[in-house]
N, C-alpha and C positions, 0 to 999 in steps of 0.2 A: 159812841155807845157807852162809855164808861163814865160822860158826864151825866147821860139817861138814865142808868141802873144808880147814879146815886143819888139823882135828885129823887128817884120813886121813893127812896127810904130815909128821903131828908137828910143825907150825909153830907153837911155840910165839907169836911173834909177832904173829900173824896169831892168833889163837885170841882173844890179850889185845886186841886190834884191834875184834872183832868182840863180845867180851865189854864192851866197852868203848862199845860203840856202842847196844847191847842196852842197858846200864844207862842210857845218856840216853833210851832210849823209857820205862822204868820214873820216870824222875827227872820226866818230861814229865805222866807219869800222878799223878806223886804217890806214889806209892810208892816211899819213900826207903830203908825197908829191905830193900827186893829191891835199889835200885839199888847199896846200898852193899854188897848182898854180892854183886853183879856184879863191882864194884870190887877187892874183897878177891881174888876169882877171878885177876882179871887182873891183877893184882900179882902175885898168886902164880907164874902163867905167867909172869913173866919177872924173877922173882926174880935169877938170874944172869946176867942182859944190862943192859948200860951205856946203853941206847939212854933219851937225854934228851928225843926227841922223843914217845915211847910216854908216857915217865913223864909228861913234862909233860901231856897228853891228858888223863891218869886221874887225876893228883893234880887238875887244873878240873875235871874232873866230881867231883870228891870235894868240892873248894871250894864246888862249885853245891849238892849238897847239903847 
């Protein structure tokens, strides 16, 4: 639901947030290669923003898997 309320308003932040959040239930499950193309996803979403706090989020989940 919270990846759906931010693509309606084109947040890209909020997409990678939630994409992001999505890959630790799959990373939880075991299934690493969903969660790292969850990961890849949300990279991609914020390919052009500086935010060190997002990045640091997804590269630990990238770590954990």
């Amino acid at each position: 639901m919270a990846f759906k309320n931010a693509e309606a308003i084109d947040y890209n932040l909020g997409m990678a947030c939630a994409k992001n959040l999505q890959s630790g239930k799959f990373l939880y499950k075991r299934e690493y290669d969903k969660s790292l193309e969850l990961i890849e996803e949300a990279l991609d979403l914020i390919a052009d923003l500086s935010d060190h706090i997002i990045l640091s989020q997804i590269y630990n989940t990238m770590a954990v898997n």
